[in-house]
N, C-alpha and C positions, 0 to 999 in steps of 0.2 A: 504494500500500500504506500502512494507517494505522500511524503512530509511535506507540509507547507512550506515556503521559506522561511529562515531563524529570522525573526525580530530583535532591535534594544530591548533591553527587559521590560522596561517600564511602556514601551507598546505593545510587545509581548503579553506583557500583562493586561492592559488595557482593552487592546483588541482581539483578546481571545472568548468567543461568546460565552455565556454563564452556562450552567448545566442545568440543563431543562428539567423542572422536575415532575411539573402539572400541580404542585398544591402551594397556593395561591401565599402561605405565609414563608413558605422556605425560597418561593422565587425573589416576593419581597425583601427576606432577608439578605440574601445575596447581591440582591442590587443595593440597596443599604449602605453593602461592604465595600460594595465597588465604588460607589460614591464617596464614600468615608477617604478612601486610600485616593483617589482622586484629591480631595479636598488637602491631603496632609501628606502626598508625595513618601518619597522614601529619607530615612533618616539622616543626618549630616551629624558631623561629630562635634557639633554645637550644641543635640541633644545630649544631653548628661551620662543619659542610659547607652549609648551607643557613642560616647568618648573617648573610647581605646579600637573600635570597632570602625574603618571606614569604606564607604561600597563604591565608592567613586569607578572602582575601575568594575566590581559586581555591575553597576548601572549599565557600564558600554557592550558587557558582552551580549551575545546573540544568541535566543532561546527561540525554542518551537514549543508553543502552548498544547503540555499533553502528548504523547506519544502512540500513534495508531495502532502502531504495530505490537505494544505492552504485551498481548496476550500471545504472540508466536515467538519472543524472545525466549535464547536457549538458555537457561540458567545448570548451573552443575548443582544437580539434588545434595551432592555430601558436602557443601557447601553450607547447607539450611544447618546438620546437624551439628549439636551441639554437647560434649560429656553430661551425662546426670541431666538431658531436660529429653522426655520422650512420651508428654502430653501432651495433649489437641495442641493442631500450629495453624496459626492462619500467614499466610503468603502473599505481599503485592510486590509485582514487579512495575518499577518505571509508574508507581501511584495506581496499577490498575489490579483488582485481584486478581491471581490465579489459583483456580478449583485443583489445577492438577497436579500440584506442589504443596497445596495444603492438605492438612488430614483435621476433619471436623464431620466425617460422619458418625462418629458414634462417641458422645460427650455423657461425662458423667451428671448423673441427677443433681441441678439444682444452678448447673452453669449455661447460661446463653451465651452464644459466641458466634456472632456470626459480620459480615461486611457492612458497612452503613447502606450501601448501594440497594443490597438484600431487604434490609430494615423498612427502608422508606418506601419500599413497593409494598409492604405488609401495613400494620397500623403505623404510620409515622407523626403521629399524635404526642406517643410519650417521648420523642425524642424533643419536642417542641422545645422548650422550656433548655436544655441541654444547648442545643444550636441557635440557642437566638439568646445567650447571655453575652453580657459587655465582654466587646473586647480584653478587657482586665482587671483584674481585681483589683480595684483602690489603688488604681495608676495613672497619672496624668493619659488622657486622649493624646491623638495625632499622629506625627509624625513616626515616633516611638511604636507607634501599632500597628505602623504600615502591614507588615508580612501575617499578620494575626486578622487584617481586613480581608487581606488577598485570598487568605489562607480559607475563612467562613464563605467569600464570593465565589471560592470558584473550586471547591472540593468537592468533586464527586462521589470518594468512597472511602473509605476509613474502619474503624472498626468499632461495633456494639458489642459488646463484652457485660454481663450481670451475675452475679451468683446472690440467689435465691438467700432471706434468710438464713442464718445458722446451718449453711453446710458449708461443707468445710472441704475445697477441692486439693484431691494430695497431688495429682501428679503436676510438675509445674505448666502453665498455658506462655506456648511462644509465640510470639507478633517477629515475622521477617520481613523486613523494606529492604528489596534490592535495587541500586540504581546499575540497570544492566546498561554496556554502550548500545547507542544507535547510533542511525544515518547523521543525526545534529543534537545537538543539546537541551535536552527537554525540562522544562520548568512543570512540576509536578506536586498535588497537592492532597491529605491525608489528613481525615478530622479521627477523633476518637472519643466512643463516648465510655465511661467503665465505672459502673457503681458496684460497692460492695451492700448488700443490703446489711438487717441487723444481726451482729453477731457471725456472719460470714469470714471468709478464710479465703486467702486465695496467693498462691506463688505466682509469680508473673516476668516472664523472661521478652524484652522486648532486643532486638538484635537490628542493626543498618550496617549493612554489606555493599560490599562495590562488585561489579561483575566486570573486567575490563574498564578502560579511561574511558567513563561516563559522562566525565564534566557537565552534570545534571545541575540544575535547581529545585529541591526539593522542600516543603513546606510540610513542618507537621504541629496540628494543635492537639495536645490534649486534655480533656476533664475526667480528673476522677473524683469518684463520693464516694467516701467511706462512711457509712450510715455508724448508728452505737453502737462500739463494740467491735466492730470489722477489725479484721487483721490480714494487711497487704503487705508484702515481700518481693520486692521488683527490683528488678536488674537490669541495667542498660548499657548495653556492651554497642558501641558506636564506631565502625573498623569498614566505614568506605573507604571510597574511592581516594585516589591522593589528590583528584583533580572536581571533586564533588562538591558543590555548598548545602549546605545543611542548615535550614533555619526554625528551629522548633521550641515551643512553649508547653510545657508541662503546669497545668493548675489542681491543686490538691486541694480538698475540701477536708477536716476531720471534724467529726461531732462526738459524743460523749464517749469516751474513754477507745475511741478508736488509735488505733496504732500502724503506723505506714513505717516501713522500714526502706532506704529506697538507696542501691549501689550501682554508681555510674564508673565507668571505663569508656574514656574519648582516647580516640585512636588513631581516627581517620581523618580526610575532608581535606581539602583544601583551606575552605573558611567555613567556620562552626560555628552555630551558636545557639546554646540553651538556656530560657528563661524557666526556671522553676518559678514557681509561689506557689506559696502554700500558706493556708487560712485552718488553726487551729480555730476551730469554732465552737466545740462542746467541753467542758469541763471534762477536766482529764488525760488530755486527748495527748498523743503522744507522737514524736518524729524524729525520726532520726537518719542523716544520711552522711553518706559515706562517696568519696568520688577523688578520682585520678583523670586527673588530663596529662596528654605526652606530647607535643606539639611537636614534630622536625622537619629538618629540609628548610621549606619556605611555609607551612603550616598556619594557621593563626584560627586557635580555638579558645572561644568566648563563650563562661560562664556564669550567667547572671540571678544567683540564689536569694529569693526572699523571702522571710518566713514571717508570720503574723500571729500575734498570741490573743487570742480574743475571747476567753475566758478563763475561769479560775484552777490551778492547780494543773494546768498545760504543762508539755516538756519538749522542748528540741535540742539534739547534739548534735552538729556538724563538724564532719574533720575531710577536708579536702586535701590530695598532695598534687603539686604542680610538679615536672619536669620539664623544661627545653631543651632542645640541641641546634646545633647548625645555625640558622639564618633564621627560627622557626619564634613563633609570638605567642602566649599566654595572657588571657585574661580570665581575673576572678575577682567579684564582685559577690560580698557575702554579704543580707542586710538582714535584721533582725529589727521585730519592733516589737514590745508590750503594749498592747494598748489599752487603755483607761478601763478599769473594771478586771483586767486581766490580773489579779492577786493570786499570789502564789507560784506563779511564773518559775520557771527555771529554763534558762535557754544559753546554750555553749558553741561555738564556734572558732574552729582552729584552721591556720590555710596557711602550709607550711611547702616553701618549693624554691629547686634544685634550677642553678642554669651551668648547664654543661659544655657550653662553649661561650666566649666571651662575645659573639654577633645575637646571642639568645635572648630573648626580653619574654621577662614577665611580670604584669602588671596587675597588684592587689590592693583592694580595698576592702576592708570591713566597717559594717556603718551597727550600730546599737543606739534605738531611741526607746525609753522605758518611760510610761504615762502611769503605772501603777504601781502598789506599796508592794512591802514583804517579797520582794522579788530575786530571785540566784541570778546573775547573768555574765558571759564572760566572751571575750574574743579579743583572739590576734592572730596577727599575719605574719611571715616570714620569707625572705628571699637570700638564699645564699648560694653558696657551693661546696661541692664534698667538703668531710674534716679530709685535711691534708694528714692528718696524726692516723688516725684508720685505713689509709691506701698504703704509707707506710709501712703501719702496721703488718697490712697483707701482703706487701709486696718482700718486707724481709721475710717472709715465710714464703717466698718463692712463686707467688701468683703474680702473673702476668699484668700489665697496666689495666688493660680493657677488659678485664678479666674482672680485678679490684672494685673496681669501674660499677661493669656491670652489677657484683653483688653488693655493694651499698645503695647503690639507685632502686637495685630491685629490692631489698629488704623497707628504705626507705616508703615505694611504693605500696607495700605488701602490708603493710600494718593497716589501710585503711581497708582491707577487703578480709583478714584474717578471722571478720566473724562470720563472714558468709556461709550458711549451714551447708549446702553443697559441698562436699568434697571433693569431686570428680572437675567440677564446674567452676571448682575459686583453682585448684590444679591449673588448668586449662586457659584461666585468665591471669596466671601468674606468666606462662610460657608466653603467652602474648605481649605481657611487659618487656621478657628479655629480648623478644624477637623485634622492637619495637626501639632500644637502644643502639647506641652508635654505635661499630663495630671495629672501632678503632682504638 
């Protein structure tokens, strides 16, 4: 099937038509979005939130809106597989599902899982409310939301994911986005909706793969709800393309004594960037995450963490580790807020990283604003380089430089994934750290 010609992005974006859906508030919606991103352009590093982050040169390249041929692309099946994760997978290649790479016929009692695409041909009633919330949680509008407007206007399929009150799904459920190469470079778009009901359970492995130099555009939003009591374990292992952009928002909802546990590994991309937030909302409610970024080469992978403490007796720990190497750029941006009524609060934050060659940058910020009493809170940041005293150390005992090297970076790395209950699976994402260091 022949590709259109690639477009600038931003007409790319513009003049690529909405996704027809036939129900009158989701078309609404979508023009909405496109209006909104119209009105407020893409971000310039004059916005605060996108100050380390610049797309000037993302603006000039050239995308083909959507990829025709998504569904005939050859992906390599052992590719998807993952140690210790061999639960339902659902599959998009290029933003489009594929049925014949995923396994979701036979799901256990109490889990829905299926493509947004699927969804909305059924009742798409209950997703209403899901798909037509603000761009952001308690964040200035505009230009800042640009890729979150594009993202609502013009996403055709994504994923519905629900587990039923109080069961409890064991084996873990994996989400795979691969951006395979095509004929041109396709700017591509993925919503996600995933509540846990009350008292719910659910392990959740999400994975972004590169198939060949893709030099894709890729957009992903997600919302999750963890109703009272839920307990989520998600994993985000991020190992595109080297020549990919990746721009994706994660929103977390927790209410009465729910608990999200949530471990990221950034790996890949060319230019990266993930907006967490997260809204503690129910008393008790609990979060804690844990995340590695590695940026090399020419790389520039942009983390932007906010948590929000909105009732009483709340708790967040974050411990992130940075690496660079080469010519390669990090950004971390950790913000934490208490807010008024929020008593009893406990929220920690650490963002501790490595630059392993002297052309490497990585830029950290941590922010702490507290509006209420009797509250625990802590954060800091750190940027340095190996101890010289420990390479020494290793090397009069006869290990090689790169060798040295490699084992303090990987130990370094390894402390924030060491709770990960998988064993097969934290194994598996350590071998990726090494394979992922310099080899000099």
């Amino acid at each position: 099937m022949n590709q259109p010609a690639p477009l600038p992005l931003v007409t790319a974006l513009l003049d690529a038509p909405l996704p027809p859906s036939g129900i009158g508030w989701l078309d609404a919606m979508r023009h909405e979005n496109r209006e909104a991103f119209v009105a407020g352009g893409l971000p310039d590093t004059r916005v605060e939130a996108w100050k380390y982050t610049a797309l000037r040169a993302l603006s000039q390249r050239r995308f083909v809106s959507g990829d025709a041929d998504a569904q005939t692309r050859t992906v390599d099946a052992s590719t998807l597989v993952l140690p210790g994760v061999e639960g339902p997978r659902l599959v998009f290649v290029n933003g489009a599902f594929r049925a014949d790479l995923s396994a979701i016929d036979t799901l256990p009692p109490g889990l829905t899982l299926q493509p947004l695409s699927h969804a909305l041909k059924g009742d798409a009633e209950p997703l209403r409310f899901a798909l037509s919330r603000s761009a952001s949680m308690g964040h200035a509008r505009g230009a800042s939301d640009a890729f979150t407007h594009i993202n609502a206007a013009s996403a055709a399929d994504g994923v519905v994911l629900r587990v039923a009150a109080h069961q409890k799904i064991g084996a873990p459920v994996q989400l795979v986005f691969v951006g395979a190469a095509a004929d041109a470079s396709v700017a591509w778009h993925v919503r996600h909706i995933i509540e846990l009901a009350e008292g719910a359970e659910l392990s959740l492995v999400e994975q972004h793969i590169g198939s060949g130099e893709s030099s894709h555009l890729a957009t992903l939003v997600s919302d999750i709800e963890l109703r009272e009591g839920a307990l989520l374990h998600h994993l985000l292992l991020q190992n595109a393309s080297s020549t990919d952009t990746l721009i994706r928002q994660s929103r977390l909802r927790l209410h009465t004594k729910a608990c999200a546990t949530l471990h990221v590994l950034e790996l890949g991309g060319a230019l990266v960037r993930h907006d967490l937030q997260a809204e503690l909302i129910g008393d008790g409610a609990q979060l804690d995450t844990r995340g590695v970024f590695m940026p090399h080469g020419r790389q520039h992978i942009d983390t932007q963490l906010a948590i929000r403490h909105q009732a009483l007796n709340t708790r967040s720990s974050s411990n992130w580790r940075g690496v660079a190497s080469d010519r390669a750029r990090g950004v971390f941006r950790g913000a934490m807020v208490v807010a008024p009524g929020a008593d009893g609060s406990d929220a920690s934050l650490s963002n501790k990283n490595l630059l392993l060659s002297p052309n490497a940058e990585i830029d950290t910020k941590p922010e702490l604003e507290i509006y209420a009493d009797e509250v625990k809170a802590a954060h800091g940041a750190t940027v340095g380089q190996l101890d010289e005293r420990a390479l020494f150390y290793l090397r009069s005992r006869g290990i090689p430089l790169h060798e040295a090297r490699a084992l303090l970076t990987t130990a370094f790395c390894r402390a924030v994934l060491d709770d990960l209950p998988n064993d097969a699976l934290r194994e598996h994402l350590a071998e990726l750290l090494i394979a992922q260091l310099p080899q000099h």
